[in-house]
N, C-alpha and C positions, 0 to 999 in steps of 0.2 A: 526327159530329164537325166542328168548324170549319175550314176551311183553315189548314193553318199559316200561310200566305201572308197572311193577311189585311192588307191595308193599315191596318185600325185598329188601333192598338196599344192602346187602350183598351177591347176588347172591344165594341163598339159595340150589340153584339146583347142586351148584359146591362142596356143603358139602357131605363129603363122611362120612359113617357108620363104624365106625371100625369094623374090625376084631377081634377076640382074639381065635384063634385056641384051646387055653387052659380051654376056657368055653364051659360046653358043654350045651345044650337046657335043662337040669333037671335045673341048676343053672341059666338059662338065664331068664326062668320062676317062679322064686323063687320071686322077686319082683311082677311080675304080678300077680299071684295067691295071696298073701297078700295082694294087691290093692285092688283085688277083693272080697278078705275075710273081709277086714274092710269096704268095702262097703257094704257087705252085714250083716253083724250085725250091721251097722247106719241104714241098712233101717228094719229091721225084729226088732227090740229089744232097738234101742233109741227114745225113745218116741219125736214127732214131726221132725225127722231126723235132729237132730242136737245136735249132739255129742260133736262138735267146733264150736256152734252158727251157726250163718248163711252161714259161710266159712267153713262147713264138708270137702267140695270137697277137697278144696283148701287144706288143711290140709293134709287129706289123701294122697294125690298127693304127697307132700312133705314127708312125711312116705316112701313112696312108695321108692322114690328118696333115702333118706337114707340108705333102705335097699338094694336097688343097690349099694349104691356106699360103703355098708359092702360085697356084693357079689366081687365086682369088688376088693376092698384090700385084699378079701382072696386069687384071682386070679391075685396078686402084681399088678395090675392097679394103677399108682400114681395119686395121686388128684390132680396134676398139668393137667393130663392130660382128668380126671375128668371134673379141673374148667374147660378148654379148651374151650371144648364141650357145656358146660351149656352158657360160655359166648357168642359162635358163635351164638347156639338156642337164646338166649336173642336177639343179633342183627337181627338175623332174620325175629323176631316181632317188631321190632321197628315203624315203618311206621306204620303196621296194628296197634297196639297200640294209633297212632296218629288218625288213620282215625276212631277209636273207638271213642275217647277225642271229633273229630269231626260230627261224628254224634249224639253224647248227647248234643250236643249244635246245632246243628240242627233240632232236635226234640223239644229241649226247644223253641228254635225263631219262629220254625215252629207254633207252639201253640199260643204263645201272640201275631202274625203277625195274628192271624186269619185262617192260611192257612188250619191247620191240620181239625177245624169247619167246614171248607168250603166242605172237599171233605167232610165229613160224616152227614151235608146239604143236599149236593144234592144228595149223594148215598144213603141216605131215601129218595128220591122220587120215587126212579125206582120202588119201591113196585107196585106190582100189584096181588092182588086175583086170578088170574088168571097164574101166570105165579110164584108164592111166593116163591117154590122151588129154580129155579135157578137165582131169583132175591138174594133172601139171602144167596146166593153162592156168586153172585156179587157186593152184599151188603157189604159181611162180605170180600172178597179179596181186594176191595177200600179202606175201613179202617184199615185193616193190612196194608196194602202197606203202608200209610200213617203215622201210627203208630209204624210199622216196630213192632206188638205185635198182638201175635195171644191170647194172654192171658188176653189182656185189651179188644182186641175186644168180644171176648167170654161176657166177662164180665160185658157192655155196651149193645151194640146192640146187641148181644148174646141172651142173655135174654130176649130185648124186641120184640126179631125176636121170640125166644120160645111162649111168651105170647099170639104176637100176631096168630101165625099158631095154636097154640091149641084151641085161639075163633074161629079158620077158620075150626077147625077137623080135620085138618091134624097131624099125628103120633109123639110125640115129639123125636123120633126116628129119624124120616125123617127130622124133622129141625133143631137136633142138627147136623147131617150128612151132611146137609146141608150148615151149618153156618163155622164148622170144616174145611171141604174140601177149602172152601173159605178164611178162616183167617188164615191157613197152606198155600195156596198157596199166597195169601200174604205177609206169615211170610216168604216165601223164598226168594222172587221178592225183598224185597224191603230192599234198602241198608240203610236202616233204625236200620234193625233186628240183635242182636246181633248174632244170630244162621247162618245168609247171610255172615255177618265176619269175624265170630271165622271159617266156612270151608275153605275158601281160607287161612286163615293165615297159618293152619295145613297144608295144601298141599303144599302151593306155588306158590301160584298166585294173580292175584291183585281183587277186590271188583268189577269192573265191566266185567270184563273178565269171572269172575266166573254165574254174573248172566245172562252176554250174552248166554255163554254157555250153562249156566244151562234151559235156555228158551228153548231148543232143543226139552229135553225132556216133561217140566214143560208143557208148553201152550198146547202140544198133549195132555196131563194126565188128564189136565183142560177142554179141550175142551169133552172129553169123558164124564167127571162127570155132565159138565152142558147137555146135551145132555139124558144120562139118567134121571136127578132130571126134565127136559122138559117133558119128555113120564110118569113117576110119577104123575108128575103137571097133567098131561092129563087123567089120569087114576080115579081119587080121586076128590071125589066131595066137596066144598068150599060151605061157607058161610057166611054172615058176612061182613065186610067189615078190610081191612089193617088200622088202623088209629094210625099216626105215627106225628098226626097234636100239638100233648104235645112237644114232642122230638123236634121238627120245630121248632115251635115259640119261646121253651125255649134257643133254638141255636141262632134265628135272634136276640133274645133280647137280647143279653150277648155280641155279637159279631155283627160287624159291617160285612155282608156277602156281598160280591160280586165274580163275575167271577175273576176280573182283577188279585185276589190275586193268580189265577192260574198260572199267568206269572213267579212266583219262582220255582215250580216246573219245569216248563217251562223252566227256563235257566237254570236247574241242569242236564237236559234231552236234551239238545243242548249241553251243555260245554261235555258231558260223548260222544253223538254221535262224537262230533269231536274231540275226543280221548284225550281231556283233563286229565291231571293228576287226580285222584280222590282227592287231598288233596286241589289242587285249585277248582277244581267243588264243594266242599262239601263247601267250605269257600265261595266261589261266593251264594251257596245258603243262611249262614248265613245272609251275608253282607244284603243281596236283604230283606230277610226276618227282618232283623233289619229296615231296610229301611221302609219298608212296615207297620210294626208294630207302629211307630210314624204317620204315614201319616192316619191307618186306623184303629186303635186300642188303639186311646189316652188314652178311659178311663179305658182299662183294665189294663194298664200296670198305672193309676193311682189309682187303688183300688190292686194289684199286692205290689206298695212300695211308701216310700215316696217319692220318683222321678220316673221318667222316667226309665233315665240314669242306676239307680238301680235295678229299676227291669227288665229290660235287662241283665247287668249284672249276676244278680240272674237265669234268664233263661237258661241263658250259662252254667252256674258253677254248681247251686246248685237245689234243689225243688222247683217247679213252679204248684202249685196249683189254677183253678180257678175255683172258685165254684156257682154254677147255681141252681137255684129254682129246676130240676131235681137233685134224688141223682142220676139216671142210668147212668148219664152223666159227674157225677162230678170226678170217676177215669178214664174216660175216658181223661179229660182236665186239665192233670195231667202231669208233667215231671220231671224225675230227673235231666237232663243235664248231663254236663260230670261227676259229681260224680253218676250219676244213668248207668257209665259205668264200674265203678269200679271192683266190683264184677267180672264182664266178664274180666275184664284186669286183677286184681290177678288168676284167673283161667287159664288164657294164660301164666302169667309168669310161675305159679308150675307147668300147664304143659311140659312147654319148662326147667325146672328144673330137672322131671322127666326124660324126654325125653332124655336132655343133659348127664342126668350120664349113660342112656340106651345106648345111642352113646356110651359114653366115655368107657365103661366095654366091650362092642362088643357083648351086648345083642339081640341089635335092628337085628345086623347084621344072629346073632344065628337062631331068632324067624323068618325072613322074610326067612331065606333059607330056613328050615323047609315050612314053609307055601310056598314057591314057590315048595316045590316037590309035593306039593298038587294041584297045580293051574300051571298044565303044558300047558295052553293054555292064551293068553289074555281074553277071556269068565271067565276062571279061576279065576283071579286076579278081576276081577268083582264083581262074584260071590260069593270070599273069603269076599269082601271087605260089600257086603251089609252082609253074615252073619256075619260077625263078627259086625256090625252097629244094627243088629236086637237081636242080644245075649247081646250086652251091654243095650242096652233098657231093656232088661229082667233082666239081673242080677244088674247093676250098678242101674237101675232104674231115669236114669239121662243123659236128650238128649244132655247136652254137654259133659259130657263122651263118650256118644259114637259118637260123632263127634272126639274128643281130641284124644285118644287112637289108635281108626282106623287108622286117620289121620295121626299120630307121625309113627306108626308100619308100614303100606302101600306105606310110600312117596318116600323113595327110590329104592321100587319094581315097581312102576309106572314109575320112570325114567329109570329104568334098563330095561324094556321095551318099551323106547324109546316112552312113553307115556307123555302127556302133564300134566301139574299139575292139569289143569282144569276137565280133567278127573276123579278126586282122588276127588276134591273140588263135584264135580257134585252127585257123586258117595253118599258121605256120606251125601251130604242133601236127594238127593231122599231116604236114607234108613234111615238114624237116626232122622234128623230133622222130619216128619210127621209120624213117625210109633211110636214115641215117646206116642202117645195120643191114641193108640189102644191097651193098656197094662193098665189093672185097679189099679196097683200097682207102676207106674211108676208116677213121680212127674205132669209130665201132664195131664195121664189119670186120675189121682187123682182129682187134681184140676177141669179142665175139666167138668168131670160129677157133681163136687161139686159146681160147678157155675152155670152149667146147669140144675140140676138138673134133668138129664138124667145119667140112667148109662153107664158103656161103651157096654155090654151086647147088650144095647137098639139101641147105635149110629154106633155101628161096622160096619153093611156090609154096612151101608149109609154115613160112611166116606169113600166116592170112593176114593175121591184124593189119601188120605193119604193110602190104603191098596195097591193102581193101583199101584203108583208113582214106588215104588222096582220094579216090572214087568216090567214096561216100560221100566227104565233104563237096567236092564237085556234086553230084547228084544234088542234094541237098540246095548246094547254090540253084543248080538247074533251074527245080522243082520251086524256087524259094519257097523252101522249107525252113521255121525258125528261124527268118535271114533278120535279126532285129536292128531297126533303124535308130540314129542316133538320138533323135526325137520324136516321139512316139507324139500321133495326133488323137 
């Protein structure tokens, strides 16, 4: 049976792929291959990759779509039945759209209530000299999860995880490797992360289903890394002391910290265990976190606006900036709200744009047969599914393309084998979302090393998580382990 939960309200699994007999796999791939061609001249030859500003992608995608749907009129395809397709993909995404809106406003409240301070408080305490490695594994996984940003954590305690292990002489190697493995496997976990949302939306499934699932694989992959960065720690001799006592005090003093502010988290993580809908779990944790923000965060949300009331508001909707005698700290306590989801939501519609005219021409349908006579086992369809997650990493150079593309191409070969959606959803995070940052050239591993001031060269074989994570999942297919079917007998 399907999740009740499902984010699509349109039954997404009951959309069929057209056919078009009359297309054959040269012209089905006519659109893909130009996708691919203008993405790779934005990234090889437009200086700062932005061709069409900050929305390349988004653009491209739309290109991409046109040109199918000139493939599809050479192939008397009507645009009625074109629009069809694009409208059905549209409602598809609706929900996930929604729970996009609601967690940028969950992040925003999360912040001025204190909450998001609190865990990245006490997850600098764990520090120990002794143990530094898979501390900053578990340093850097609390505050993703929290952040729901593997790029703002890098960025913050990233840094001052760097700083401080290099006073300690340990390899900036091993701590960027370290910090990675931990803010990836955070960026997956936590339903915070645009990259945790945009994979179920593509496949078809809902936001907690995905990362229940996806924990199968995720927390074995985790538990191996911290494990080795443990025998590491044990190997290499320390000195020095972790002092992390600036970052502390510039947190108590800004922010009113205590435990109790954990109770929001707390009832987001009770409402999700007893299968609450995600769209009321996510709003129950606004409401709480509004709540909590007057009771124990007066005066930031009164140097925030000139009201209360306002700068609440402002949390929700728009940028929320608060800023602390540390700068390490200051884009860490930073939010867009729901307009810092934007972006990822025009990205979802051109894909489902794209995608819809691929339906509507009987592309989709063309490219997945092909690809199933290559993948005549369920291992198969696995295995197609991380390369092509690890090919787009390479060429597109961009982890939500290769979550987008696979996604859209795979979804109704994982139903046709009687595969569950979460499968598909699961599948492209362990290969796109964390392999994204092991590619010097890719938007992550770019960034990344440019933050860290590590290159990827240096962090590769000590990003466990993120190289494991594909293996695992592959095993796992191997083995079918977990491999849950759409319909269970």
């Amino acid at each position: 049976m399907q999740d009740q939960n499902n984010l699509s309200e349109t039954k997404i699994e009951d959309q069929k792929i057209i056919n078009n007999k009359e297309l054959n796999l040269f012209e089905a791939l006519i659109p893909v291959v130009i996708l691919m061609c203008l993405l790779a001249y934005n990234i090889f030859f437009v200086e700062d990759q932005e061709w069409f500003g900050s929305y390349t992608n988004q653009i491209i995608l739309l290109i991409g779509g046109l040109v199918a749907a000139g493939v599809g009129l050479f192939n008397k395809v009507s645009i009625n039945t074109m629009g069809k397709e694009i409208w059905e993909n549209l409602k598809s995404v609706f929900v996930p759209i929604m729970i996009l809106f609601l967690v940028g406003a969950l992040a925003g409240t999360w912040l001025v209530s204190g909450i998001i301070p609190a865990m990245v408080y006490y997850g600098l305490q764990v520090l120990n000299p002794d143990i530094f490695l898979p501390a900053s594994v578990i340093i850097a996984a609390v505050i993703s999860i929290a952040t729901g940003s593997s790029w703002t954590t890098s960025a913050t305690v990233g840094i001052a995880l760097i700083g401080i292990g290099t006073a300690l002489g340990i390899s900036p190697g091993m701590i960027a490797g370290a910090v990675l493995s931990g803010a990836y496997f955070g960026d997956k976990m936590s339903p915070l992360s645009d990259t945790t949302n945009l994979a179920p939306a593509m496949a078809g499934t809902d936001l907690f289903t995905h990362i229940k699932y996806m924990s199968i694989t995720t927390i074995p992959t985790i538990l191996i890394t911290l494990i080795v960065f443990a025998i590491l720690s044990a190997t290499i001799d320390t000195s020095g002391s972790a002092d992390v006592s600036e970052l502390l005090t510039t947190i108590s003093s800004t922010f009113n910290i205590t435990p109790i502010l954990f109770l929001v988290p707390g009832l987001v993580i009770a409402l999700i265990l007893f299968k609450t809908k995600p769209l009321i779990a996510l709003a129950s944790g606004i409401i709480a976190a509004i709540i909590f923000a007057f009771i124990f965060q007066p005066n930031i949300l009164d140097n925030l606006a000139s009201t209360k009331f306002q700068a609440i508001i402002n949390s929700i909707f728009t940028d929320t900036n608060i800023v602390t005698s540390n700068e390490k700290l200051n884009e860490l306590f930073s939010s867009g709200g729901m307009n810092g989801m934007l972006w990822t939501i025009y990205l979802i519609t051109c894909a489902m744009f794209f995608g819809g005219i691929m339906d509507g021409i009987g592309a989709l349908s063309r490219i997945t047969n092909a690809l199933l006579k290559l993948a005549t086992s369920a291992f198969g369809l696995f295995a197609s599914t991380v390369i092509s997650c690890l090919g787009l990493n390479v060429v597109a150079s961009d982890q939500y393309l290769a979550l987008v593309i696979p996604g859209k191409m795979f979804k109704k070969a994982y139903e046709d084998r009687g595969l569950a959606p979460e499968n598909l959803s699961r599948t492209l995070e362990d290969s796109g979302t964390v392999t994204s940052v092991l590619i010097p050239w890719n938007t992550c591993g770019a960034y990344q090393s440019g933050v860290l001031g590590v290159g990827v060269g240096e962090y590769f074989v000590y990003a466990i998580f993120n190289w494991l994570s594909p293996f695992t999942t592959l095993l796992f297919a191997a083995l079918n382990i977990k491999i849950k079917q759409l319909i269970e007998k």
